[in-house]
DSSP file (Angstrom, degrees, kcal/mol; ACC not computed):
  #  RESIDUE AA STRUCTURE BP1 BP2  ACC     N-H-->O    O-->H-N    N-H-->O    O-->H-N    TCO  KAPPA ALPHA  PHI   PSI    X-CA   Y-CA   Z-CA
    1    1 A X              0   0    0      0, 0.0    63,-0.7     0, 0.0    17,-0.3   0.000 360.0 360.0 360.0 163.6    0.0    0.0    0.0
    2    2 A X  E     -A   17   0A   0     15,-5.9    15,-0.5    61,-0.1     2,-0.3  -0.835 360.0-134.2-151.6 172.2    1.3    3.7   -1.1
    3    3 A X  E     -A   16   0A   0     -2,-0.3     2,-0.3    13,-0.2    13,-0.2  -0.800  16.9-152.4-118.0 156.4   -0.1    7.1   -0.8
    4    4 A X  E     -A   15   0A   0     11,-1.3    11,-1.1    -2,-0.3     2,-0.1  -0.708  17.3-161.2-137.6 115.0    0.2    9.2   -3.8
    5    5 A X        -     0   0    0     -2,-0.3   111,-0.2     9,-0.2   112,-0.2  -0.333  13.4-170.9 -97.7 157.0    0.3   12.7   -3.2
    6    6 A X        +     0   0    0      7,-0.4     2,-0.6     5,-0.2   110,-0.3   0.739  57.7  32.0-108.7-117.5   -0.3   15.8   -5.0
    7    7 A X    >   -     0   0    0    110,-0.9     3,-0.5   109,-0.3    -1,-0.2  -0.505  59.6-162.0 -25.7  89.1    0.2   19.6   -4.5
    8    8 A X  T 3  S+     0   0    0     -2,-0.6     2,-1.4     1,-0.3    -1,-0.2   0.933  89.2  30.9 -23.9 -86.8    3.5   20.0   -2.1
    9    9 A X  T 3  S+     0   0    0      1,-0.1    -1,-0.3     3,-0.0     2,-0.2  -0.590 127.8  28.9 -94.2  87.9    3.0   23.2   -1.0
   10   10 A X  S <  S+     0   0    0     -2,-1.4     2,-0.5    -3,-0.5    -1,-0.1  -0.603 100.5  16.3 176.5-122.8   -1.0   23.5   -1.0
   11   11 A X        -     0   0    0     -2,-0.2     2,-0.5     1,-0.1    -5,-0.2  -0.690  56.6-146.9 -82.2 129.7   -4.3   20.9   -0.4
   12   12 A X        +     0   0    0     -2,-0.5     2,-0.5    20,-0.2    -1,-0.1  -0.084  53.0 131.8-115.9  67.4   -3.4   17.6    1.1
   13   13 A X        +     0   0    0     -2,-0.5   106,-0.6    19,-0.1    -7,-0.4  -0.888  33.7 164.6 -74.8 109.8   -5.8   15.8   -0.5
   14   14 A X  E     - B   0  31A   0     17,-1.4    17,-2.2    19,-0.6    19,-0.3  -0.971  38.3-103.5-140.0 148.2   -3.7   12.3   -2.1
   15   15 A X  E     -AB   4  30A   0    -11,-1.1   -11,-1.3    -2,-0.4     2,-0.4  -0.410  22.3-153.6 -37.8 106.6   -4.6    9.0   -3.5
   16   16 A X  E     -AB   3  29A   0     13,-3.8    13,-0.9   -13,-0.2     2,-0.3  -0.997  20.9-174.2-110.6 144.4   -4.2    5.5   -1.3
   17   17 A X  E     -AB   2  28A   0    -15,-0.5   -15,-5.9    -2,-0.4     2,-0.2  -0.765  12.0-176.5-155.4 135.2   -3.7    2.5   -3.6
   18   18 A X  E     - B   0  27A   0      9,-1.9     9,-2.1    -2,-0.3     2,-0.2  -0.883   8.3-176.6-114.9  87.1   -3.6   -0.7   -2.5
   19   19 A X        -     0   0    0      7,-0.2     2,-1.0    -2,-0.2     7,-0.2  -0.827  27.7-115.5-130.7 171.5   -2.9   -3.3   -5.0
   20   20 A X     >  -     0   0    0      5,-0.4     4,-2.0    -2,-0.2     5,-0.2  -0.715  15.8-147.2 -96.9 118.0   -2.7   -7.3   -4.8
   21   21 A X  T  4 S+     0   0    0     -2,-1.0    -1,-0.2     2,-0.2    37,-0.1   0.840  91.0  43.9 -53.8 -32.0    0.7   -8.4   -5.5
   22   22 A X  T  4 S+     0   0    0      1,-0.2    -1,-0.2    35,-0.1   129,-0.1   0.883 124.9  32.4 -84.8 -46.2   -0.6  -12.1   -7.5
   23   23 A X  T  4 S-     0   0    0      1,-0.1    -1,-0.2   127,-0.1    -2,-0.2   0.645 100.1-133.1-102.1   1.7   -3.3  -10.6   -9.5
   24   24 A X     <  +     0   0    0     -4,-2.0    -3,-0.1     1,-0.2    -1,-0.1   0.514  50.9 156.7  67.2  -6.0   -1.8   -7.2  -10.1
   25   25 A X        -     0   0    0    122,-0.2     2,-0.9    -5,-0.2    -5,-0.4  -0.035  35.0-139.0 -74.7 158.0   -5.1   -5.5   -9.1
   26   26 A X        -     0   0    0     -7,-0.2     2,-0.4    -3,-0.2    -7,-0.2  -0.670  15.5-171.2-122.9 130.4   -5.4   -2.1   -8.0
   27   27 A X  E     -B   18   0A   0     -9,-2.1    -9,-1.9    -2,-0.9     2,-0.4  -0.841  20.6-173.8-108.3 126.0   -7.9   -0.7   -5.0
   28   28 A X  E     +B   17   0A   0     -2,-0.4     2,-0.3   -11,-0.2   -11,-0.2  -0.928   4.9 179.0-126.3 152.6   -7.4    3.5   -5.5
   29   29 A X  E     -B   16   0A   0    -13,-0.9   -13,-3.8    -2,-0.4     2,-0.7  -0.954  26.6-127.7-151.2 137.1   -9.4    5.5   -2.4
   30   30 A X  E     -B   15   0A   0     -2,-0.3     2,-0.2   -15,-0.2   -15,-0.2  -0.948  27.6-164.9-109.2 105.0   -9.3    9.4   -2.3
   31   31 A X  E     -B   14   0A   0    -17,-2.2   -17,-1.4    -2,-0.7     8,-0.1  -0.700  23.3-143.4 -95.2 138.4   -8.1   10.9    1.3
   32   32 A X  S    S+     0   0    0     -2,-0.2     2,-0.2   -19,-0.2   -20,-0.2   0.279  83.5   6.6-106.2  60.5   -8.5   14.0    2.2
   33   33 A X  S    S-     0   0    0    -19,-0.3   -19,-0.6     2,-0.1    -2,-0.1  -0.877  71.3-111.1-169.3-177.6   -5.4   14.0    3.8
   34   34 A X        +     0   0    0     -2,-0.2     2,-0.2   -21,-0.1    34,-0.1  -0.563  68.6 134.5-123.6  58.3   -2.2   11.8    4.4
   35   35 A X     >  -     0   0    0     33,-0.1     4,-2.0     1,-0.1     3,-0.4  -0.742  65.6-124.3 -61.2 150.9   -3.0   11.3    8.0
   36   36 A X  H  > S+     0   0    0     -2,-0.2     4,-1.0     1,-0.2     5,-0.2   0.935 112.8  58.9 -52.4 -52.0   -2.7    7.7    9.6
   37   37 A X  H  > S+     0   0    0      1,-0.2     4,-0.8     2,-0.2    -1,-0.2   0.828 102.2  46.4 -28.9 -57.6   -6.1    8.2   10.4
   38   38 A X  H  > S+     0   0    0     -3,-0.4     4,-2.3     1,-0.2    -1,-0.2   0.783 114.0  49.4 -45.7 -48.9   -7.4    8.6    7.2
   39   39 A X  H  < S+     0   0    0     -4,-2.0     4,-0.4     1,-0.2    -1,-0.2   0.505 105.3  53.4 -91.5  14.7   -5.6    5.9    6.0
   40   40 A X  H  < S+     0   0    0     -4,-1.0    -2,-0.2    -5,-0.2    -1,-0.2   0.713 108.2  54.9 -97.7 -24.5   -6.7    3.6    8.7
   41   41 A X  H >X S+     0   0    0     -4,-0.8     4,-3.7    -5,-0.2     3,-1.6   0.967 108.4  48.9 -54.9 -65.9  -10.5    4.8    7.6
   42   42 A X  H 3X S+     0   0    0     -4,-2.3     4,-1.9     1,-0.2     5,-0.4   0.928 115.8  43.0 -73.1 -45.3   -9.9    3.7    3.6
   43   43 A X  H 34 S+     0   0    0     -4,-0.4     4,-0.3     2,-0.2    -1,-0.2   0.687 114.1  50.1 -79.2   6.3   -8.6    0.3    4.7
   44   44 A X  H <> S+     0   0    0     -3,-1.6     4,-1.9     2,-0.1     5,-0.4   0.706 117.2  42.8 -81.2 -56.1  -11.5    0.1    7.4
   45   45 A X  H >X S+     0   0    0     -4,-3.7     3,-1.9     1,-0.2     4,-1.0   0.882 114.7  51.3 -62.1 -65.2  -13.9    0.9    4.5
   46   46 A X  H >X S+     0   0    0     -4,-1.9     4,-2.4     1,-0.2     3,-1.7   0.909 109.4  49.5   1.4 -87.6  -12.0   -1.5    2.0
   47   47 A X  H 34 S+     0   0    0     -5,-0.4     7,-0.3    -4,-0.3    -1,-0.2   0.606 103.0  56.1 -19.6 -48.6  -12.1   -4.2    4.2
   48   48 A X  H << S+     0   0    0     -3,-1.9    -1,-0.2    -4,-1.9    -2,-0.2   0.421 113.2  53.5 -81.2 -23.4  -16.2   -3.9    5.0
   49   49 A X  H << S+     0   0    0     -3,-1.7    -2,-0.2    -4,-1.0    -3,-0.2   0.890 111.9  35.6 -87.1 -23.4  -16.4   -4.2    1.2
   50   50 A X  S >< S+     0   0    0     -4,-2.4     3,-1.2     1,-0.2    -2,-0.2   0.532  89.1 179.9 -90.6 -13.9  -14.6   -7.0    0.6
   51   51 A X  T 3  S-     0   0    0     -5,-0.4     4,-0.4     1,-0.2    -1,-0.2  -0.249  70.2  -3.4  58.4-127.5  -15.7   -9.0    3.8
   52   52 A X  T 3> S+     0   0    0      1,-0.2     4,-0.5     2,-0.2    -1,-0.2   0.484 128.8  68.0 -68.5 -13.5  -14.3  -12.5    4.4
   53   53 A X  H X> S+     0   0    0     -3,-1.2     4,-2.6     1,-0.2     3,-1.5   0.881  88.6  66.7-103.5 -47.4  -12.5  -12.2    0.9
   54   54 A X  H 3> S+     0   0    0     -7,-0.3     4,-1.7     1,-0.3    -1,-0.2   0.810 100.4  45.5 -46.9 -34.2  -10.0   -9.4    2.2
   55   55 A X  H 34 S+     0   0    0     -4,-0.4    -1,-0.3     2,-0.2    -2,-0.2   0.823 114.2  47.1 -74.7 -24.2   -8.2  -11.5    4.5
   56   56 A X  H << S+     0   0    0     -3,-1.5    -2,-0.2    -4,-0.5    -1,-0.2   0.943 120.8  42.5 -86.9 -34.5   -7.8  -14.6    2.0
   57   57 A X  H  < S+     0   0    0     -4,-2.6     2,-0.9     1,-0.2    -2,-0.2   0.979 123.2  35.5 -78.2 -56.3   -6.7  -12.0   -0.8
   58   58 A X     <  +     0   0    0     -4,-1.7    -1,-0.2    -5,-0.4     3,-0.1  -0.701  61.2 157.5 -79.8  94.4   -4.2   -9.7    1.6
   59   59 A X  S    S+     0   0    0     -2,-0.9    28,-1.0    27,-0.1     2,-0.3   0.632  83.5   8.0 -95.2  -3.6   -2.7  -12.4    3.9
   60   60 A X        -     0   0    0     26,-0.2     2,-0.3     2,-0.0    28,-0.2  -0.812  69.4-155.7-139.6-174.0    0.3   -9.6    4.4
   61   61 A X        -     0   0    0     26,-0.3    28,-1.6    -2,-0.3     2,-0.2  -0.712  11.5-149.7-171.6 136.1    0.3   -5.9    3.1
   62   62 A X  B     +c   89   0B   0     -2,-0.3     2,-0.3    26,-0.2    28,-0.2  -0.835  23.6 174.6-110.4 136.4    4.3   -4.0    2.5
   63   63 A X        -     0   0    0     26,-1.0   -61,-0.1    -2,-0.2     6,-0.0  -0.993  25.0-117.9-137.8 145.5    4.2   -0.2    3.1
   64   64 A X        -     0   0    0    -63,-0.7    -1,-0.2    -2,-0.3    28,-0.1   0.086  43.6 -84.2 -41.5-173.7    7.1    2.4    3.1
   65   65 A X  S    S+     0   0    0     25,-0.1    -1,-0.1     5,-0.0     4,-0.1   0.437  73.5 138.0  -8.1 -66.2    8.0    4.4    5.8
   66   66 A X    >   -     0   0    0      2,-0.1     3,-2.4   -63,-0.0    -3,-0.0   0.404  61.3-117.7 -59.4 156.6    5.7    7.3    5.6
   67   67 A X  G >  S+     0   0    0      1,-0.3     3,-1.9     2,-0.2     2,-0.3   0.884 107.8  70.1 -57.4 -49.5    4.0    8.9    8.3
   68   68 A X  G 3  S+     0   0    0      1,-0.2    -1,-0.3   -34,-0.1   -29,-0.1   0.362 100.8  47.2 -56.8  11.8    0.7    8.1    7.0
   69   69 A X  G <  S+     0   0    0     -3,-2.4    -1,-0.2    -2,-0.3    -2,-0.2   0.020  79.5 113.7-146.8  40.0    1.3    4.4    7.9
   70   70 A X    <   +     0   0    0     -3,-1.9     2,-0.7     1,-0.2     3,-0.2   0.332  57.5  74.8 -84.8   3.4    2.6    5.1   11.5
   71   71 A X    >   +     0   0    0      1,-0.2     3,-0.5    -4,-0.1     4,-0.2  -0.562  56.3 165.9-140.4  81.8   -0.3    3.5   13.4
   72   72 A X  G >>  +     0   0    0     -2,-0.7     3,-8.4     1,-0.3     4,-0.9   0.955  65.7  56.3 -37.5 -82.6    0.8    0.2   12.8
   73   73 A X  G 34 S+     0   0    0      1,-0.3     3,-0.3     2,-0.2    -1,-0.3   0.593 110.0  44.4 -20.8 -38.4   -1.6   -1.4   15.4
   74   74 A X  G <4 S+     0   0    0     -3,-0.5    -1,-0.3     2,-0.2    -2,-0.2   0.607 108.8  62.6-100.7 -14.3   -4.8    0.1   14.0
   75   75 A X  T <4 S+     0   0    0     -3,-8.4    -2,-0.2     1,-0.2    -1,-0.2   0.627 118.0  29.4 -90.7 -19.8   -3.4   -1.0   10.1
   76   76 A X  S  < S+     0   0    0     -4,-0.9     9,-1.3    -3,-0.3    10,-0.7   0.321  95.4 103.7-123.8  29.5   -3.5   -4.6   11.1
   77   77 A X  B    S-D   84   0C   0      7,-0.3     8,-0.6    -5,-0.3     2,-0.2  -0.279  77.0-124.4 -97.0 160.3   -6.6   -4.4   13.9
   78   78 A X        -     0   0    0      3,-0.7     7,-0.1     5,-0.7    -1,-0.1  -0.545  10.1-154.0-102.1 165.4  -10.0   -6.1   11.7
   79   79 A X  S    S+     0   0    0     -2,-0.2    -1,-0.1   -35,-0.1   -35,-0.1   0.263 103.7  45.9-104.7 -12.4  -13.0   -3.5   11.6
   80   80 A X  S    S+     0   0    0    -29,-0.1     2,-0.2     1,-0.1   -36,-0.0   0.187 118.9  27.8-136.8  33.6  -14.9   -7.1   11.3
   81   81 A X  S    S-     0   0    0      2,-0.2    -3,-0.7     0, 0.0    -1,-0.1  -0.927  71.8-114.8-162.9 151.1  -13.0   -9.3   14.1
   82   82 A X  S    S+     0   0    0     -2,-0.2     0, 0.0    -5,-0.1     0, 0.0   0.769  98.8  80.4 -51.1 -21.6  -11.3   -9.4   17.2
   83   83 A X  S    S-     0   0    0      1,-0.2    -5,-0.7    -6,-0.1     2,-0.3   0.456  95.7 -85.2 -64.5-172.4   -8.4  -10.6   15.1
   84   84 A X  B     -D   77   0C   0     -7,-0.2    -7,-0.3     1,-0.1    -6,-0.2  -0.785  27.6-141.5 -99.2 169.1   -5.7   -8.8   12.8
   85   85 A X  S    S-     0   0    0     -9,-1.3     2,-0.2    -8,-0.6    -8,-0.2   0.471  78.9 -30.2-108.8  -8.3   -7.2   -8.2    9.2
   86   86 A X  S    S-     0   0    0    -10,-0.7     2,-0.3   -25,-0.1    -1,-0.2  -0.901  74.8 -80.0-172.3-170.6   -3.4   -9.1    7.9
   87   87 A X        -     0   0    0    -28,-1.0     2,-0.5    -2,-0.2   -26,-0.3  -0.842  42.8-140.4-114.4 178.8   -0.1   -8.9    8.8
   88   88 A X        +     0   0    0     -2,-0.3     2,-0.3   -28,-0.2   -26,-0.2  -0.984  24.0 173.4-130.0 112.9    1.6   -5.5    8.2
   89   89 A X  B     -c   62   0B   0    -28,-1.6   -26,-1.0    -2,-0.5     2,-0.3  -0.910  13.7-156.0 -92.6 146.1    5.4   -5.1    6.8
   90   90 A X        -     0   0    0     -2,-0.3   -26,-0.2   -28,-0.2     3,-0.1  -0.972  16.5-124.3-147.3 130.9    7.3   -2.2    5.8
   91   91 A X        -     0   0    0     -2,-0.3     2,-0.3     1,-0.2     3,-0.1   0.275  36.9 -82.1-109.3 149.1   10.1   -2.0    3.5
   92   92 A X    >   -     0   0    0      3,-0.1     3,-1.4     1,-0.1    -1,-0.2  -0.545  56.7 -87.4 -59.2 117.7   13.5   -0.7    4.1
   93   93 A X  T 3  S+     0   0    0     -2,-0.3    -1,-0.1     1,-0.3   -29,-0.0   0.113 113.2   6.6 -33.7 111.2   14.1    3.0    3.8
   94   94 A X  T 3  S+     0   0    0     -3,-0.1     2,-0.6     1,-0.0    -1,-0.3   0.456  98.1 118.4 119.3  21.4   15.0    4.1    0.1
   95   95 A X    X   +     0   0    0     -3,-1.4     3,-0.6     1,-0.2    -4,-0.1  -0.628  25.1 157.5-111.2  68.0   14.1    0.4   -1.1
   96   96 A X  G >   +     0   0    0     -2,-0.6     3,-1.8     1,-0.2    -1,-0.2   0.945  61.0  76.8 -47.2 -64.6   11.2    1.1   -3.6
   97   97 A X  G >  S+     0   0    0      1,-0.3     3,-1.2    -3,-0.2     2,-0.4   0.820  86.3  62.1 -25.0 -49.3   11.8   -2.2   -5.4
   98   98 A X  G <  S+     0   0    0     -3,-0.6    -1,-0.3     1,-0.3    -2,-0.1   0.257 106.8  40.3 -86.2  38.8   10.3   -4.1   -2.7
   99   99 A X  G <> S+     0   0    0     -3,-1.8     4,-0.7    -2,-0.4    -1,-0.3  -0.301  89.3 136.8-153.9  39.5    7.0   -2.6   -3.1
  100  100 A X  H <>  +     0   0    0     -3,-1.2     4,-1.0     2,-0.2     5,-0.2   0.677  68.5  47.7-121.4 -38.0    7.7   -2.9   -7.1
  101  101 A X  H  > S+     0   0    0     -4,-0.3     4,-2.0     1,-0.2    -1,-0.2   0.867 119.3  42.5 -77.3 -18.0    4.5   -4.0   -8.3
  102  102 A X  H  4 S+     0   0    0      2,-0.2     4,-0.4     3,-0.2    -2,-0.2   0.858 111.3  53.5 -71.5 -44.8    2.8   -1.1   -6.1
  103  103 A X  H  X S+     0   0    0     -4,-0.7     4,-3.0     2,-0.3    -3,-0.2   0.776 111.4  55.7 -86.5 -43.7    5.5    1.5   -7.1
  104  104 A X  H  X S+     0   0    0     -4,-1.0     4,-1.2     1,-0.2    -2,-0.2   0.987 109.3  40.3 -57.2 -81.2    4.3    0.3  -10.7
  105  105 A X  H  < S+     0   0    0     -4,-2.0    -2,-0.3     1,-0.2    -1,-0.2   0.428 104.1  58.1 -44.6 -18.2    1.2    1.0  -10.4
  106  106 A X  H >> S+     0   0    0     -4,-0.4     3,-3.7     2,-0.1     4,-2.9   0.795 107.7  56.5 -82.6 -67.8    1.3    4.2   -8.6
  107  107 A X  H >X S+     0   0    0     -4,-3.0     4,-0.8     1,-0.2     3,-0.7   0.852 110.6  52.3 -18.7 -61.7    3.7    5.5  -12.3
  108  108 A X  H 3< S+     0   0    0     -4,-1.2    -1,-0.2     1,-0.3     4,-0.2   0.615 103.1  50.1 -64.1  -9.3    0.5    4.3  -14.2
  109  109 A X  H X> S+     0   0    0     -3,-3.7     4,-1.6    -5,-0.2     3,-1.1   0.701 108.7  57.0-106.5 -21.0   -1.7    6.2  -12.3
  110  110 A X  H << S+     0   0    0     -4,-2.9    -2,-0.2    -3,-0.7     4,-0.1   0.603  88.8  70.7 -50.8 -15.0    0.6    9.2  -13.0
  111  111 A X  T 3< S+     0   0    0     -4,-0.8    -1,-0.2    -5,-0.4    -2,-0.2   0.642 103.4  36.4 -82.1 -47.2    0.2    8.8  -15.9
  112  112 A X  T <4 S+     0   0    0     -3,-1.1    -2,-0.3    -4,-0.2    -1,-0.1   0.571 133.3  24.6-106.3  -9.2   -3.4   10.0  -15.5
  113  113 A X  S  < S-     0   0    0     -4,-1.6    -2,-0.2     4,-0.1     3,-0.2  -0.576  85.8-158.1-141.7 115.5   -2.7   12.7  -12.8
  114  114 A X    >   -     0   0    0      1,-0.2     3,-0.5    -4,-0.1    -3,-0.1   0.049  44.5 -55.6 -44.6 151.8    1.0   14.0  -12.9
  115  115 A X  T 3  S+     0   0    0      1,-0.2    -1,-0.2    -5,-0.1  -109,-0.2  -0.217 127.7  33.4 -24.1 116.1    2.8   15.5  -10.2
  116  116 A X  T 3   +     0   0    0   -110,-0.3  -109,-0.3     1,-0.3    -1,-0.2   0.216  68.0 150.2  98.8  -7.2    0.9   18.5   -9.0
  117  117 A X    <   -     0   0    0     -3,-0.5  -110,-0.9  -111,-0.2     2,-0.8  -0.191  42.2-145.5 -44.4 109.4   -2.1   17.1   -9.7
  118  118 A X        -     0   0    0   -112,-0.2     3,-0.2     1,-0.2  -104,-0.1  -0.964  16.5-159.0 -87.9 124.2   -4.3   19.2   -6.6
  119  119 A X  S >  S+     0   0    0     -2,-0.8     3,-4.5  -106,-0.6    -1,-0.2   0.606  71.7  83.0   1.4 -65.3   -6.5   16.4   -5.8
  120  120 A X  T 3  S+     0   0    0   -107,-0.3    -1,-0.1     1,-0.3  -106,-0.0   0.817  92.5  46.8 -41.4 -31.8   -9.1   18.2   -4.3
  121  121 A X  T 3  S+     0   0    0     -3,-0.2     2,-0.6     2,-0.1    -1,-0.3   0.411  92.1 102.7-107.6  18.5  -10.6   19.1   -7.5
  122  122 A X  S <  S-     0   0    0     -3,-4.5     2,-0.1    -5,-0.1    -3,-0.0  -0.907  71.2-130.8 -89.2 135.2  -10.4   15.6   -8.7
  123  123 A X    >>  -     0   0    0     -2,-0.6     4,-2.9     1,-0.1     3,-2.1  -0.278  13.5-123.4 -95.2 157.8  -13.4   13.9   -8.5
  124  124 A X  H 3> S+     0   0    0      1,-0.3     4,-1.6     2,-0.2     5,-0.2   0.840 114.1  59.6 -68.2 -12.0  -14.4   10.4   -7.0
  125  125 A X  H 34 S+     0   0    0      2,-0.2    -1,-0.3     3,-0.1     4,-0.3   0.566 110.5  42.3 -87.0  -5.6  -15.8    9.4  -10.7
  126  126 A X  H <> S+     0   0    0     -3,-2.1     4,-2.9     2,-0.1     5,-0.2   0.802 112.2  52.1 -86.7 -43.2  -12.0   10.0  -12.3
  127  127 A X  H  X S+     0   0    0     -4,-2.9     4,-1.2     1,-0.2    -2,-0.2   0.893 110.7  41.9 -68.0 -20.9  -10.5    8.5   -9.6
  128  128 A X  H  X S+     0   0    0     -4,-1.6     4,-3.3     2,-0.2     5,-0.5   0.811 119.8  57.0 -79.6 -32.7  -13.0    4.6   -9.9
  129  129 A X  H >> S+     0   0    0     -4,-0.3     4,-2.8    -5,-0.2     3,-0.6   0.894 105.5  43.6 -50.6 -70.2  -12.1    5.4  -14.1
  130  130 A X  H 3X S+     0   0    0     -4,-2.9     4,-1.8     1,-0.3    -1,-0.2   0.674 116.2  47.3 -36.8 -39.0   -8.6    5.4  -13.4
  131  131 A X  H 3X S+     0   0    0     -4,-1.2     4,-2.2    -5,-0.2    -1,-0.3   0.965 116.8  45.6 -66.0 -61.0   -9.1    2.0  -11.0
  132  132 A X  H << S+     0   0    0     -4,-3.3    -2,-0.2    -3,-0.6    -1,-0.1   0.749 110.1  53.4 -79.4  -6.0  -11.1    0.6  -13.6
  133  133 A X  H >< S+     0   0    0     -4,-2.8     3,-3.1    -5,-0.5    -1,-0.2   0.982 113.0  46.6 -65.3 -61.0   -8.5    1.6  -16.4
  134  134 A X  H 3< S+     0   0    0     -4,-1.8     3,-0.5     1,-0.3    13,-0.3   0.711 103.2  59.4 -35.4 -49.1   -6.0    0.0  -14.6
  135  135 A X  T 3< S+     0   0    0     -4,-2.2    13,-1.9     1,-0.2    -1,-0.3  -0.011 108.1  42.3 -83.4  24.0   -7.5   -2.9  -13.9
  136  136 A X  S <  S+     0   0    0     -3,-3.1     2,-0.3    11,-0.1    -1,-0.2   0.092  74.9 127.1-143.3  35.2   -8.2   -4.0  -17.4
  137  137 A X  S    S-     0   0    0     -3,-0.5    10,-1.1     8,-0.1     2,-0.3  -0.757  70.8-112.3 -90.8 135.9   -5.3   -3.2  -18.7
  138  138 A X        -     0   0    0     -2,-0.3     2,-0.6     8,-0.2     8,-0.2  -0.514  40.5-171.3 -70.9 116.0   -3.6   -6.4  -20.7
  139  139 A X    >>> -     0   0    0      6,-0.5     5,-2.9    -2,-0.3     4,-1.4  -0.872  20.8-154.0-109.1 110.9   -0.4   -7.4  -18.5
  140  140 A X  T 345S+     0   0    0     -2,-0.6    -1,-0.1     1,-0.3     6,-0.0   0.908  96.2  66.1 -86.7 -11.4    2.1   -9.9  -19.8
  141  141 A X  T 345S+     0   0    0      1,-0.2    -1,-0.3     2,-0.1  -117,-0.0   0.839 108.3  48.3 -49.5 -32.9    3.3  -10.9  -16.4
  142  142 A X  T <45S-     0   0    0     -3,-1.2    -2,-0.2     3,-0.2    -1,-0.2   0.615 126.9 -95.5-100.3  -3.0   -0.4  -12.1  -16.5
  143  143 A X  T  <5S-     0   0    0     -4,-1.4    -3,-0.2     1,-0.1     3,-0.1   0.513  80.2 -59.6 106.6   3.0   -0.6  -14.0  -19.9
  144  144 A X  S   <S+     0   0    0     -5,-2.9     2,-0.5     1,-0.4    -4,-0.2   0.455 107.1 138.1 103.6  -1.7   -1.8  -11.2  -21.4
  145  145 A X        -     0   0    0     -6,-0.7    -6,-0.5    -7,-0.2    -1,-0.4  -0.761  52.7-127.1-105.3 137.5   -4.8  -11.3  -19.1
  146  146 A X    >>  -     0   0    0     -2,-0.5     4,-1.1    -8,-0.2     3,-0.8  -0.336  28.0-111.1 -73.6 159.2   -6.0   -8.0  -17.6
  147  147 A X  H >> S+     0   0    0    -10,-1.1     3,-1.7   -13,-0.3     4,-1.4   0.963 108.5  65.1 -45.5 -66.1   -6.3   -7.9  -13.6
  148  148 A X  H 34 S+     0   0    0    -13,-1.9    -1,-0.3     1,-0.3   -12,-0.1   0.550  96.9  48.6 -56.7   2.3   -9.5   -7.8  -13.4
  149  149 A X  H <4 S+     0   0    0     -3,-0.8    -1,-0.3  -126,-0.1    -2,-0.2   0.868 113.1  50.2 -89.9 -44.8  -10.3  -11.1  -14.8
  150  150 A X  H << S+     0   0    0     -3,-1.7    -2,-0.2    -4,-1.1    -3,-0.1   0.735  94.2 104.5 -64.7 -35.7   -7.6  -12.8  -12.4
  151  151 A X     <  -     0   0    0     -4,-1.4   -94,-0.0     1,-0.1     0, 0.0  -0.434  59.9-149.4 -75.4 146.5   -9.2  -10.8   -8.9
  152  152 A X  S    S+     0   0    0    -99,-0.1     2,-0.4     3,-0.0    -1,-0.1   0.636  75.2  72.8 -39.7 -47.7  -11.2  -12.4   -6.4
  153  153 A X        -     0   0    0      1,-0.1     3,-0.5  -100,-0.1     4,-0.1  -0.718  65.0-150.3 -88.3 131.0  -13.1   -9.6   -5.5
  154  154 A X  S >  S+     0   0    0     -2,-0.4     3,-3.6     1,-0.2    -1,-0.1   0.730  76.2  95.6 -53.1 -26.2  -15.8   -7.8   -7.4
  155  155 A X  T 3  S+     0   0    0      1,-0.3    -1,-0.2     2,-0.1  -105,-0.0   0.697  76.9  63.7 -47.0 -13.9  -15.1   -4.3   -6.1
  156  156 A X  T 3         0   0    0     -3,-0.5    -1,-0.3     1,-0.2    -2,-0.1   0.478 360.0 360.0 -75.6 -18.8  -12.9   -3.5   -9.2
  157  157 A X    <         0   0    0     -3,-3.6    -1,-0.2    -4,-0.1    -2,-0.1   0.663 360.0 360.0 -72.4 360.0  -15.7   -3.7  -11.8
């Protein structure tokens, strides 16, 4: 899981992307902030959509560093068990590569808004395009087969 952020010096509205390392799909959520909080909300709300299915499809989730994924405890707490909803690892400082299918998928979404990109005036119906663009995009890691054919989950259609 990544953040992808927008405006430096301005709104801190950014993108959290999630994506499943086998199937190459990608879950994109619009915060309006890079608090831990925030991102402890989108993977609450994630989670409640996906039910029983999230834990067999994320048995781990790798995040940088960042301050937005500093309250660990609450990032592997269930919203819909006593349990953890996964286990939670985080990559070695300045080691992008081990987050490389994620890191990938954040480029592609750059792709549709670039560095500077204020967020705030992006709307939630560009960002579910961009998810669904993404997820049917032809991968040859996959055979040629777009993500969304591959995923467990419906929440990508």
């Amino acid at each position: 899981m990544d953040t992808v952020k927008g405006v430096k010096n301005g709104n801190t509205d950014c993108l959290f992307t999630l994506t499943d390392r086998k199937t190459r799909a990608e879950i994109i959520r619009k915060l309006p902030d890079g608090k831990a909080a925030s991102v402890v909300a989108a993977l609450d709300s994630i989670e409640k959509e996906l039910g029983a299915d999230f834990s067999s499809v994320f048995k781990s989730i790798t995040a940088d560093n960042g301050v937005e994924f500093s309250d660990y405890e609450a990032l592997e707490r269930s919203c819909l068990s006593d349990g953890k909803r996964c286990g939670l690892f985080f990559a070695h400082p300045y080691r992008s590569g081990e987050r490389g299918t994620n890191e990938n998928s954040n480029g592609i979404i750059r792709r549709f808004f670039p560095k500077g990109t204020d967020f705030s005036t992006v709307s939630e119906e560009a960002v579910a395009k961009t998810q669904s663009w993404i997820n049917n995009y032809l991968r040859k890691i996959l055979q040629g087969q777009p993500p969304i054919k591959l995923s467990p989950f419906r929440l990508l259609a």
